[in-house]
ZAKE-123391 format. One line per 10 residues: number of its first residue (from 1); their letters; for each residue x, y, z of C-alpha. Coordinates in steps of 0.5 Angstrom, whole numbers, plus 500, padded with zeros to 3 digits. Example, Ala and Ser with C-alpha at 12.3 -4.5 7.8 and 13.67 -1.06 7.14 Angstrom:
REM ZAKE-123391
1) AS) 525,491,516 | 527,498,514
REM end
This chain:
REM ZAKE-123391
1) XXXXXXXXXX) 933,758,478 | 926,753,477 | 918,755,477 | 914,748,480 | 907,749,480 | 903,742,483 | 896,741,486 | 890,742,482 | 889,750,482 | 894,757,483
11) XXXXXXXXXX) 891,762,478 | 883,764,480 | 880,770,481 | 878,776,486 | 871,780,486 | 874,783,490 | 872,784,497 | 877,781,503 | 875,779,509 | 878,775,516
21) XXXXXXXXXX) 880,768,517 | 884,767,523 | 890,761,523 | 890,760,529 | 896,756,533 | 896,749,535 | 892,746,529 | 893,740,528 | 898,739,522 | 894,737,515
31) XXXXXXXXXX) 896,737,507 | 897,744,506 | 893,746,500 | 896,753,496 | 905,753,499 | 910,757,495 | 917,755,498 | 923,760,497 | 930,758,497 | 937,760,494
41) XXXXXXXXXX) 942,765,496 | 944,773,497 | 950,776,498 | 949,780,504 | 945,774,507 | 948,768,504 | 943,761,503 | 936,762,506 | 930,758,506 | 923,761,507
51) XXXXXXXXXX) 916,757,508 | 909,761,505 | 904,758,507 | 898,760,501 | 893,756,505 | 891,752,511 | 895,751,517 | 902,753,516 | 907,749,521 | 914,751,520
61) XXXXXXXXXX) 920,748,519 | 925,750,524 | 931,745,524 | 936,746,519 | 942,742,519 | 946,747,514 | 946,750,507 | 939,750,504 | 938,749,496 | 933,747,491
71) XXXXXXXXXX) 927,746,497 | 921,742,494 | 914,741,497 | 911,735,498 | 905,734,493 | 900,731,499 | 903,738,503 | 907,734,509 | 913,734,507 | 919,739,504
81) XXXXXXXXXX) 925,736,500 | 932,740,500 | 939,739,498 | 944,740,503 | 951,742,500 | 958,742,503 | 960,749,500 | 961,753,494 | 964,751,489 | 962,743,491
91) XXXXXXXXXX) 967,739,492 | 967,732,495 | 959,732,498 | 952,734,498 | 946,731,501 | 938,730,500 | 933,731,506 | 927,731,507 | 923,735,513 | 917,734,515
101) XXXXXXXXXX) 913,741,516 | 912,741,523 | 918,739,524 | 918,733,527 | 922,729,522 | 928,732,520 | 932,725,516 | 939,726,510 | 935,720,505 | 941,720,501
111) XXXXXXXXXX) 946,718,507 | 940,713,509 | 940,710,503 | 948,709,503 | 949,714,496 | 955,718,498 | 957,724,493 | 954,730,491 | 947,729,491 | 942,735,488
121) XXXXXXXXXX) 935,738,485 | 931,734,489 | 924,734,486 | 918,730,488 | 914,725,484 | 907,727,483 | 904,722,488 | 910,723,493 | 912,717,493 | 919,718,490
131) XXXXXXXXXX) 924,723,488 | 928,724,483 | 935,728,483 | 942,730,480 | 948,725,482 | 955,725,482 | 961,721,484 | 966,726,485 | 974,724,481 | 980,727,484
141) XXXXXXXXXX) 983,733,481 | 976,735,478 | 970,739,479 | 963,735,479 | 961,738,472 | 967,735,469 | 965,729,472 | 958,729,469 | 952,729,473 | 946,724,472
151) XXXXXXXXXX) 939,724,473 | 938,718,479 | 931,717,483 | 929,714,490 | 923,711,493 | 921,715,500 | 914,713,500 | 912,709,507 | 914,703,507 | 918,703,501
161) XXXXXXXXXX) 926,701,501 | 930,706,497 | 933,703,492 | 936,709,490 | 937,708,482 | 940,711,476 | 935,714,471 | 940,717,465 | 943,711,460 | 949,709,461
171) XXXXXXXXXX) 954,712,456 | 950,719,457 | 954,725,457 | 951,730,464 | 944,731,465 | 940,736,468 | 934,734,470 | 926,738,469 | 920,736,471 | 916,730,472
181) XXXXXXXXXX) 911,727,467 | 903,728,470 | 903,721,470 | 910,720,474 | 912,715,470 | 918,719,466 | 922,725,466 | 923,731,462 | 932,732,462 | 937,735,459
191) XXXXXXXXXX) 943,732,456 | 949,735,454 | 950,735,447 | 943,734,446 | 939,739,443 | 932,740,446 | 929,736,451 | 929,728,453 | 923,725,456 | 926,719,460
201) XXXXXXXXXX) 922,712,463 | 925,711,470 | 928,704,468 | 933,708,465 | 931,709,457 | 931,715,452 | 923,715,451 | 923,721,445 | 928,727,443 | 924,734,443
211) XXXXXXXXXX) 929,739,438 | 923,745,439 | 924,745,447 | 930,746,452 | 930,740,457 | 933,744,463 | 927,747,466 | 921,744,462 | 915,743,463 | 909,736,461
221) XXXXXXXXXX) 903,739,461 | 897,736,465 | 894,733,460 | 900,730,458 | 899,732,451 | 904,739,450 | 910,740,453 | 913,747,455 | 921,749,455 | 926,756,453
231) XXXXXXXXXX) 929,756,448 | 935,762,445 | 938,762,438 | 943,767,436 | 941,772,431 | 941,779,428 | 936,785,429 | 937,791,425 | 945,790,424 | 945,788,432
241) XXXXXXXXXX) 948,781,434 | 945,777,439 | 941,772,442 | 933,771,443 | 931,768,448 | 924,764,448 | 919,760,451 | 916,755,447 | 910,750,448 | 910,744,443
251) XXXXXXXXXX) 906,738,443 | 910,732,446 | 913,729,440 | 916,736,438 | 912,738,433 | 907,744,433 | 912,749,437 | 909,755,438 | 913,761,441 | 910,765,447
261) XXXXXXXXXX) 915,770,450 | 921,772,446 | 926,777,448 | 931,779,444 | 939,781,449 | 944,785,445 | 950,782,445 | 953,790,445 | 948,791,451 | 952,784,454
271) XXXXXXXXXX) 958,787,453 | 958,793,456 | 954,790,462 | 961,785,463 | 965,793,462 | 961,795,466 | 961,789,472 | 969,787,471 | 967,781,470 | 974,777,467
281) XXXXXXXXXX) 973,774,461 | 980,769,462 | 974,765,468 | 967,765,464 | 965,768,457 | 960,773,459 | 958,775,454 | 955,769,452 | 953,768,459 | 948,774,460
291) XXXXXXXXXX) 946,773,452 | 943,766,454 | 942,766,461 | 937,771,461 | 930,772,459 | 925,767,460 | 927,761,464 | 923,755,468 | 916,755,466 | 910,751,469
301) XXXXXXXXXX) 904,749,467 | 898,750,472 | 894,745,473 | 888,747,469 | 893,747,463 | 891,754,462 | 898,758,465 | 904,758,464 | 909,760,469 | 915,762,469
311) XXXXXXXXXX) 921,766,471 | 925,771,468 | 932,774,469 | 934,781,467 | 941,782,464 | 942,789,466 | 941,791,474 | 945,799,475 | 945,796,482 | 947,790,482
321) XXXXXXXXXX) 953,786,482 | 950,782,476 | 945,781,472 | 942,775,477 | 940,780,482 | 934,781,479 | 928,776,478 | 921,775,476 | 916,771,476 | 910,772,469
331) XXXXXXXXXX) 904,769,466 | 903,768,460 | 895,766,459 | 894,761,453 | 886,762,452 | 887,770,451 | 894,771,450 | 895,775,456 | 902,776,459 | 903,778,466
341) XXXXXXXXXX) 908,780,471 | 906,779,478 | 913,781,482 | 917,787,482 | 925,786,480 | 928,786,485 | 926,778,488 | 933,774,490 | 937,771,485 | 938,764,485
351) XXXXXXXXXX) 931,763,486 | 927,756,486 | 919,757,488 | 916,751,489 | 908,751,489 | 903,746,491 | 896,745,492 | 891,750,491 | 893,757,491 | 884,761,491
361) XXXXXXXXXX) 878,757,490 | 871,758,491 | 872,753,497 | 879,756,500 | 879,763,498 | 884,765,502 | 892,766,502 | 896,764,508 | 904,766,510 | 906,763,516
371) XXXXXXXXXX) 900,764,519 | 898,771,516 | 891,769,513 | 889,774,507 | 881,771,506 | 878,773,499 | 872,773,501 | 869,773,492 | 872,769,488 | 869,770,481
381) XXXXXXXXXX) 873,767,475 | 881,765,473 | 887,771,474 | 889,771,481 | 896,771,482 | 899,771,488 | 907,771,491 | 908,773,497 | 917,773,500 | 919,775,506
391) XXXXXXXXXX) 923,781,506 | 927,786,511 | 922,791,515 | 925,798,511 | 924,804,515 | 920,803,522 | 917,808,526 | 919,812,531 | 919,809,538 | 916,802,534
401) XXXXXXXXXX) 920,796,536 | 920,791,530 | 917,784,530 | 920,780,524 | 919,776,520 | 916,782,515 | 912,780,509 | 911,783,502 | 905,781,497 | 905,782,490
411) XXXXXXXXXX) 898,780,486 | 894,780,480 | 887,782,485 | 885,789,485 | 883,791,493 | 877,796,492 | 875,795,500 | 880,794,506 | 883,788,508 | 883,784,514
421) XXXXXXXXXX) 889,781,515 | 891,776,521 | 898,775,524 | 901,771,528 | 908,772,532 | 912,767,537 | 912,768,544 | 920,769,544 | 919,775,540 | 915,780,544
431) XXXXXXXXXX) 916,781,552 | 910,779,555 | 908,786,558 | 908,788,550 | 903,783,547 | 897,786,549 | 900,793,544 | 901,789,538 | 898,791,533 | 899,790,525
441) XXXXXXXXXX) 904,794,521 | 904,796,513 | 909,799,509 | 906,805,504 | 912,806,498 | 911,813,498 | 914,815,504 | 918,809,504 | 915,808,512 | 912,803,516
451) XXXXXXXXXX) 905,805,520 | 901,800,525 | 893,800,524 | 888,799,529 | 889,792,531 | 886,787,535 | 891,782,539 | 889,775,541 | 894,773,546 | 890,765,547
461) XXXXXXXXXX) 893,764,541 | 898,770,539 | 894,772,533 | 894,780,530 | 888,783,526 | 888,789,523 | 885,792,516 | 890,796,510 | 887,799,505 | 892,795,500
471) XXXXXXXXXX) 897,789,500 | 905,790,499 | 909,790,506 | 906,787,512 | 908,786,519 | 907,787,527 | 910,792,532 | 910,795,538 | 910,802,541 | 917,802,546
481) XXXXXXXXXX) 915,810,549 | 918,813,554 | 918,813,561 | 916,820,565 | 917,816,572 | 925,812,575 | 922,807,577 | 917,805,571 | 922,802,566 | 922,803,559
491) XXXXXXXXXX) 927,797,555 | 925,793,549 | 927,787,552 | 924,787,559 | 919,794,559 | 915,795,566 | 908,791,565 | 903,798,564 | 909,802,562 | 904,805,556
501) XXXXXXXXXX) 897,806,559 | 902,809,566 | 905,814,560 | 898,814,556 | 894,817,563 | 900,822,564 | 899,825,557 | 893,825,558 | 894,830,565 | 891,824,569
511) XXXXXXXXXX) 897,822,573 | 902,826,575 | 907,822,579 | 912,825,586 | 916,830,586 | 921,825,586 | 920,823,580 | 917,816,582 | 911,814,579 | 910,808,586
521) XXXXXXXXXX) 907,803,581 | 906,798,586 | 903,803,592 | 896,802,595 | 891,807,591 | 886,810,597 | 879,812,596 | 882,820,596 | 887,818,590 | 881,814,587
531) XXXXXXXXXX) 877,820,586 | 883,824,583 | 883,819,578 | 876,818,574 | 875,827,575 | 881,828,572 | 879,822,567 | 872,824,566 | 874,832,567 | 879,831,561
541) XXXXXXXXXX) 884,832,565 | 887,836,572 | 886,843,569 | 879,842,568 | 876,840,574 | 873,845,577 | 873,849,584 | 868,846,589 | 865,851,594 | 859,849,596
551) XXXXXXXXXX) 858,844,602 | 862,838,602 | 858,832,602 | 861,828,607 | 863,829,614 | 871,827,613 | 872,831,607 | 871,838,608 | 874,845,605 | 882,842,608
561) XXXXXXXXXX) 882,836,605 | 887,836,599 | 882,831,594 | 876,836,596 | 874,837,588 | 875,831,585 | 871,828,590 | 865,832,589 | 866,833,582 | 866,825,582
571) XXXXXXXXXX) 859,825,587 | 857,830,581 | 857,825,576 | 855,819,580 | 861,815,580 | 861,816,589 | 856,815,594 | 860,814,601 | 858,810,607 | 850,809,611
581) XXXXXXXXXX) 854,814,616 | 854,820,612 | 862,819,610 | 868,817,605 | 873,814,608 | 878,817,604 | 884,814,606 | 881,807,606 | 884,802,601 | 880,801,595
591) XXXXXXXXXX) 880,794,593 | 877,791,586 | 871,789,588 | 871,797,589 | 875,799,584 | 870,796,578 | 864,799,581 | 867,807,581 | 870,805,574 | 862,802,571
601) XXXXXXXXXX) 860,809,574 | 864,813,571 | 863,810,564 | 856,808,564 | 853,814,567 | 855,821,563 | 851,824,568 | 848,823,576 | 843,818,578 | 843,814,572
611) XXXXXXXXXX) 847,809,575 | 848,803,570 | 839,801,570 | 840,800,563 | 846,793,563 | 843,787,565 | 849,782,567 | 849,775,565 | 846,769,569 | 852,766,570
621) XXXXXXXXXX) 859,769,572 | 864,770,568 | 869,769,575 | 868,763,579 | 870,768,585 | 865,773,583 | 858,769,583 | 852,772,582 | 850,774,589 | 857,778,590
631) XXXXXXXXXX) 854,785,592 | 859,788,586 | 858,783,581 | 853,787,577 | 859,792,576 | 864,786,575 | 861,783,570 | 860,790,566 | 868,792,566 | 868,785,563
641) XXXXXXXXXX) 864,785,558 | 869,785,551 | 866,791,549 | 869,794,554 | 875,790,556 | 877,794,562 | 879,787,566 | 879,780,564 | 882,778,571 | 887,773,572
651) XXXXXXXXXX) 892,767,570 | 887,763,574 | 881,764,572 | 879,769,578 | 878,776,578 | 879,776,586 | 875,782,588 | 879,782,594 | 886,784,593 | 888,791,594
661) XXXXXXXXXX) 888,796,588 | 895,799,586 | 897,806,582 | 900,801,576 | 893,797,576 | 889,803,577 | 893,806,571 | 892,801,566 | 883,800,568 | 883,808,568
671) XXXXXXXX) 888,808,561 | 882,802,558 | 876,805,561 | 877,811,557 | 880,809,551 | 887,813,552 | 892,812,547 | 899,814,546
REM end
């Protein structure tokens, strides 16, 4: 496991208010300030690699050539480094590639560069210009760490031959490698046999031995003047054997070591953990291993030189199958001492993070995950901390069709008022009928559930918009209901388009369908039946749309007409006039240009005669098909307006007053006009 921090800032503060910051798509690839890259491997779902974008675009990485380890972003945010292995455990290869986060660049480096063997740990030089890594020429009959790995390092600048070359000197036993220095002119390693760090010049030698601090993991501060690493020494506290285990800071020659964390792992506890596992003693002494594998492991500076970052593994997992499965990320603060735990315990083993740029600043007060953008719209002073993993969708509603990937935010910052938090989602993923009723969904851990929240969805460039009142597990879904009529599909794979605002006007008593029990989606609505439905709608339904005895207002609607009532209740509430000739026609076809001026009438005029004198529509049209001089443009126009939203016309750009209306159109205007939701 290891903990990289890169870039200028990952730790500042929240005030704390949220507010929005859409990531839309298509936005042209840039260094990505504020990235944190998970890779490693879990047993249910072998190697894995996730890429959490904590700031600007979030182009991700969909080409992978096999299993994925050890990944590290590139310092200038365009580029990911990662080793691939032939297999567990490693037996004759492994190689090193680098993947350019939009994808376009996908290249084996170590291949390129004719360095055959196994080739591990990549990490970038601080101006992207190099990488080191781990190597080994594998020997026949043995395994690759009895060999001995040795720290190499490679040229990947532009332009720049590989000249692939061993830093480790020669004669030096294996070697493990740490960090870079600020500078990039040396690194800190680990040599078997070795106690503490060894700080080594690219040209191959041994600049100076840290006894105070473990060289596996380490860590030069940016000012270059202190170093931090782990460290664990046997001991014995009241009658108890066992190990500490610590996280040291130093200065750089070794001198000064300041213990920061220490925990302390009973070698009792570590027995009963391997009783407990049955785990065989004959393969691995585990005892030792789980006495001094654990605790504080990996630290990082952060770049103010303030924060130390590191990871801690947790020895006893009840439900685990060893003490790997349980992971954390913690800071500890040199200024006030303060030492946090910003992640629950339940992160994958064999985690390696990867930060770079910033994470929240002043400036860019916002973080990112594959296009989510979670902005802090006040950031004060140092202490916010985020991680942010993917992770599965738990329990998802009822009739809720589940849109992966899922995301859990763990943070330092106090929410006092509702998060905006915008989403997006791949085309691929959510059938086309389904788009428009996405909506953001959140995870609440006492009922262990997800809920969708009011969302606004922006097909243009598939972007989700919601609030939550708090951070934790964030998602998007679909409602999938079911389907009253034969011939309107529910499937969620291929859902009949107005499938939810048909159901939404039948729960709503609007619709009713054929004794058939078919809904005829695609008929012709006619006058008769366009009254039908704005009287049931502005009634509240069938039931409630009163008896008419009075005189009938038009000459071809009399008392045997079968739409008599919601014809005249609709003449009540001014939504129809009829013809010059005194009447409706109620047979007639109804097309758009009709449709849009029953439907203003109907939500613009709660009662008769007001007839929408308080819209003024705009001066230029909003559909090349429907001018300012077409005689419903006024109409149009005010079911267009985005507060309303009834239409937004078609593909083309045109709103085509002229087609017929059918029962599925008519559905789906009416379900819109009156908010109707299922």
């Amino acid at each position: 496991m290891k903990l990289r921090w890169m870039g200028p800032s990952l730790f500042l503060a929240l005030s704390c208010c949220f507010s929005v910051s859409v990531a839309m798509a298509g936005t042209p690839p840039v260094p990505i300030e504020g990235k944190l890259w998970v890779s490693g491997y879990e047993y249910q779902s072998g190697w894995y690699a996730y890429a959490y974008y904590l700031h600007g675009t979030s182009d991700q990485v969909t080409a992978w050539p096999g299993q994925i380890e050890h990944a590290d972003v590139s310092p200038l945010g365009d580029a990911l480094v990662y080793q691939v292995t032939a297999g567990q455990p490693w037996t004759t290869t492994g190689d090193i590639w680098i993947t350019a986060l939009d994808g376009s660049t996908n290249t084996d480096v170590s291949q390129a560069a004719g360095l055959s063997g196994i080739n591990c740990f990549p990490s970038w030089s601080p101006d992207a210009s190099q990488i080191a890594f781990r190597h080994v020429d594998p020997v026949v009959g043995q395994q690759p760490c009895d060999t001995g790995f040795q720290v190499w390092v490679m040229n990947v600048g532009v332009g720049m031959e590989p000249n692939p070359r061993r830093v480790s000197p020669v004669g030096a036993a294996s070697t493990k490698l740490g960090g870079w220095s600020a500078d990039g002119h040396s690194l800190v390693c680990a040599v078997n046999g070795v106690a503490g760090a060894v700080i080594m010049g690219l040209d191959g030698s041994t600049l100076q031995s840290l006894p105070n601090v473990r060289g596996e993991g380490a860590d030069i501060s940016p000012d270059a003047l202190r170093i931090a690493g782990t460290w664990a020494k046997d001991d014995t506290v009241s009658g108890e054997a066992g190990v500490w285990r610590e996280l040291v800071v130093a200065d750089l020659d070794g001198s000064n070591p300041q213990t920061l964390v220490s925990q302390f792992i009973k070698q009792s506890d570590a027995q009963a953990m391997v009783t407990r596992i049955g785990l065989d003693p004959s393969v691995t002494d585990w005892v030792a291993d789980i006495e001094w594998r654990v605790g504080p492991l990996f630290p990082q500076w952060s770049p103010d030189g303030d924060r130390i970052a590191f990871l801690a593994a947790l020895p006893f997992d009840p439900n685990g199958p060893d003490y790997r499965e349980q992971v954390q990320v913690w800071v500890y603060t040199l200024s006030s001492g303060d030492l946090t735990k910003i992640t629950n315990d339940t992160l994958k083993r064999d985690i390696w993070l990867s930060w770079s740029g910033e994470n929240t600043s002043a400036a860019h007060p916002s973080v990112t995950v594959d296009n989510t953008t979670v902005t802090f719209s006040q950031v004060a002073a140092p202490g916010l901390t985020t991680i942010i993993q993917e992770g599965p969708a738990a329990t998802v509603l009822a009739d809720q069709v589940a849109v992966p990937p899922f995301f859990w935010i763990y943070t330092t910052a106090q929410v006092s008022s509702p998060a905006s938090v915008s989403m997006t989602y791949d085309d691929a993923a959510v059938p086309a009928a389904a788009e428009a009723h996405l909506a953001l969904a959140h995870y609440d851990p006492e009922s262990r559930m997800w809920f969708t929240q009011p969302s606004a969805v922006d097909p243009v460039h598939n972007v989700v918009t919601g609030q939550v009142v708090s951070l934790g597990g964030l998602g998007l879904m679909w409602p999938l209901p079911s389907s009253q009529f034969s011939d309107v599909t529910s499937s969620a794979t291929d859902p009949y388009w107005a499938l939810w605002e048909i159901e939404a006007a039948y729960a709503a008593g609007i619709v009713q369908g054929y004794s058939d029990g078919t809904y005829k989606p695609t008929d012709p609505v006619t006058r008769d039946q366009m009254a039908v439905y704005i009287s049931r709608a502005l009634a509240g339904g069938d039931a409630s749309v009163p008896a008419f005895t009075g005189t009938p207002s038009f000459s071809d609607v009399d008392a045997s007409n079968w739409a008599l009532k919601y014809v005249q209740y609709a003449v009540s509430k001014g939504v129809v006039k009829g013809y010059s000739d005194g009447t409706y026609k109620p047979t007639e076809q109804v097309d758009r240009g009709q449709m849009s001026v029953f439907i203003a009438r109907a939500i613009a005029t709660p009662t008769a005669g007001v007839d929408l004198v308080n819209y003024t529509p705009p001066t230029t049209a909003t559909f090349p098909d429907v001018p300012t001089t077409f005689w419903a443009y006024k109409y149009v126009e005010y079911i267009a307006q985005p507060a309303i939203a009834v239409t937004q016309g078609y593909p083309d750009g045109g709103y085509h007053p002229e087609y017929v209306c059918t029962r599925d159109q008519m559905a789906v205007y009416v379900a819109r006009a009156f908010k109707l939701l299922l």
